[in-house]
Every structure is written in structure tokens, then in C-alpha cells.
C-alpha positions in Angstrom: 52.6 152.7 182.0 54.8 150.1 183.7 54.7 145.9 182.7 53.0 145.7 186.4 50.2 148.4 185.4 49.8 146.6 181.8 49.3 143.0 183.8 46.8 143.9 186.5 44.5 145.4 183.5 45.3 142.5 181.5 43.9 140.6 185.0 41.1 143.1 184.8 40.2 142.2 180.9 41.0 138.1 181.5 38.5 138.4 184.6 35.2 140.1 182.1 36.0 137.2 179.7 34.7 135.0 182.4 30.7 136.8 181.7 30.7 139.1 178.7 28.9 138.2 175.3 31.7 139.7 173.6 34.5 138.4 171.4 38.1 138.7 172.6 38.7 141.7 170.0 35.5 143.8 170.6 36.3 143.8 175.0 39.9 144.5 174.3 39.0 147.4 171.6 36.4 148.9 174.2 38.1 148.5 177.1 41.5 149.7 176.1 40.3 152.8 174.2 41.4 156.3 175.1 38.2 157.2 175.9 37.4 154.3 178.9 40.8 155.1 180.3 39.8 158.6 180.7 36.5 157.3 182.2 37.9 155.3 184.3 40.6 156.9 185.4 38.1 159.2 188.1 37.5 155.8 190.1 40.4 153.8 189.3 44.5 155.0 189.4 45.3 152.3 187.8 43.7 153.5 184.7 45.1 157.0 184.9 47.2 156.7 182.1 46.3 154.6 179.0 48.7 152.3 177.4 51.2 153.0 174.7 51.5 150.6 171.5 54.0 148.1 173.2 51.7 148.0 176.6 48.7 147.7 173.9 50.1 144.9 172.5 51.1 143.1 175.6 47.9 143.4 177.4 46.0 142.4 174.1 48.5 139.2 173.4 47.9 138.1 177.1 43.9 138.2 176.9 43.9 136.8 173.7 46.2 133.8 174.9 44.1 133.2 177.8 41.1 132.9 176.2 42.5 130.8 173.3 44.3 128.5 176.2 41.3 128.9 179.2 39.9 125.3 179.2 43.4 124.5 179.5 44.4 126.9 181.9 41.0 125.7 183.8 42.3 122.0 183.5 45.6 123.0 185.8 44.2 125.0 188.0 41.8 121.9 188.5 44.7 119.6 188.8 46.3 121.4 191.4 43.7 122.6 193.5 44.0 120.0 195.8 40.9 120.0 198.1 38.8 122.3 196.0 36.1 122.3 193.3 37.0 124.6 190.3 33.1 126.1 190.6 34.2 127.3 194.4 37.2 129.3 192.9 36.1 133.4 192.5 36.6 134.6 189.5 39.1 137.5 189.9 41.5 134.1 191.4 41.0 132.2 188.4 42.0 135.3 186.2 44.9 136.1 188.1 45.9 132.3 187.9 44.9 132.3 184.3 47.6 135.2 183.6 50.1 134.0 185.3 50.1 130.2 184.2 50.0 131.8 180.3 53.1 133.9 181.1 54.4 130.7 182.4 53.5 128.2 179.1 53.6 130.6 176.4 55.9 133.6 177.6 59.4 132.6 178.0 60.7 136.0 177.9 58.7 136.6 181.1 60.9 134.6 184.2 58.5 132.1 186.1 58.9 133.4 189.3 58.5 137.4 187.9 54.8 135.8 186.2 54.4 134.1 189.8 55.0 137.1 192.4 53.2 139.3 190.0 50.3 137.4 190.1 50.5 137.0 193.9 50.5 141.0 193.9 47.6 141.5 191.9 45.9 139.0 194.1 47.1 140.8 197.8 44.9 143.7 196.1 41.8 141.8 195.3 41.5 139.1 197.8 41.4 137.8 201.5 44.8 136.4 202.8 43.5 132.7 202.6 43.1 133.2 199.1 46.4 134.7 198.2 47.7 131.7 200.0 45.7 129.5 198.0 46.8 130.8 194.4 50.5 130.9 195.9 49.9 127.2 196.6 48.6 126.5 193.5 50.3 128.4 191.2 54.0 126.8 193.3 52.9 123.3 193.0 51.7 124.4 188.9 55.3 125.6 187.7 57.1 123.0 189.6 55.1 119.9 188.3 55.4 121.6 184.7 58.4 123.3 184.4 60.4 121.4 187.2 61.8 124.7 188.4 60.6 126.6 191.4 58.6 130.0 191.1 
């Protein structure tokens, strides 16, 4: 399974924290178990192949960081939404931008711009043009007023 594969699912689990009744560790045991992968795997490619121990342990590091960080993670995405209340923002945009503003704060051994045009990626799969646009928008104007670098 490739970093890129690992990410989207990691998008996937950030995106059912937003409505499940479960804890952090019971979704991420459930939902990265051999068994749902091989479920899965009939409707979705992306879960043809389940991940190995260092894919594991990315994917579970990134959910648990964005649920530990999310009103955080809420407050920038707040901040730089220019224009927009956070309650008009779908979900599967706030977990991409979740993810990627994470990678940004908390993984230095993943480049901005790498957490930036992944999340852009993920998003071109899941959502309409405008709202690609709009996490691009926010997510530029989030590493440059925090990092002072560009994506």
C-alpha cells in the first residue's frame, strides 16, 4: 500500500470521526482489520489491499492526531475560510483539510506542499471543482500565515 493509499483512508477514518459513537481506537481497530479490507475491497479499490504495520501505524497516528487536535484544526479552517460559515463546510472537506493541516503542524517529515497537493487529490476525487478550489484556497492562505512558506 503506497503513503497516497494510506492518506485517502486515513481521510476516510478522520471523515466517520465527524458522526460515530466510537472512540478513536475502537473505529481505527474496526475499520483497519483484515477482515473490513476484504469487505470492502468488492466496492472500493482503494481498500484492495490492507495495510502493512508501517501503513498501520501511519494511518492510526494521523486519525488519532486529528481527533486529539480537531477543535484546533476547526479553529483554522474557521480563520481562513474567508466568506464562509464552518457549519456550510461538507464533511469529507473538513476531513481532507483536517489531514492535511495535521501533516502540516505535527508532521515535519511530511513537506508542506506534499500534505497540501495530497489533500487537493483526495479532494478532486470527492468533490465538485468549486470545492477543490476552496480547500486549495484555504489550505494556501493556512500554511502561509503559519508556516510563512508557500504550499
Amino acid at each position: 500500500m503506497t503513503r497516497n493509499t494510506a492518506r485517502e483512508i486515513a481521510v476516510h477514518l478522520a471523515y466517520e470521526l465527524s458522526f460515530t459513537d466510537l472512540t478513536v481506537e475502537e473505529l481505527i481497530a474496526q475499520r483497519l482489520s483484515k477482515d473490513r479490507f476484504e469487505t470492502l475491497s468488492a466496492e472500493d479499490p482503494l481498500y484492495a489491499e490492507a495495510p502493512g504495520p508501517t501503513q498501520t501505524d501511519y494511518i492510526r497516528g494521523i486519525v488519532a492526531g486529528v481527533a486529539e487536535h480537531a477543535p484546533e484544526l476547526d479553529g483554522y479552517i474557521a480563520q481562513y475560510a474567508k466568506g464562509w460559515r464552518f457549519e456550510r463546510i461538507p464533511l469529507v472537506a473538513g476531513a481532507i483539510m483536517r489531514v492535511a493541516m495535521y501533516e502540516v503542524l505535527y508532521r515535519p517529515d511530511i513537506p508542506n506542499g506534499v500534505a497540501v497537493n495530497e489533500a487537493l487529490e483526495i479532494a478532486k476525487k470527492y468533490e465538485t471543482p468549486e470545492t477543490v478550489r476552496f480547500i486549495n484556497g484555504i489550505l494556501g492562505s493556512f500554511v502561509r500565515g503559519e508556516t510563512g512558506t508557500q504550499a
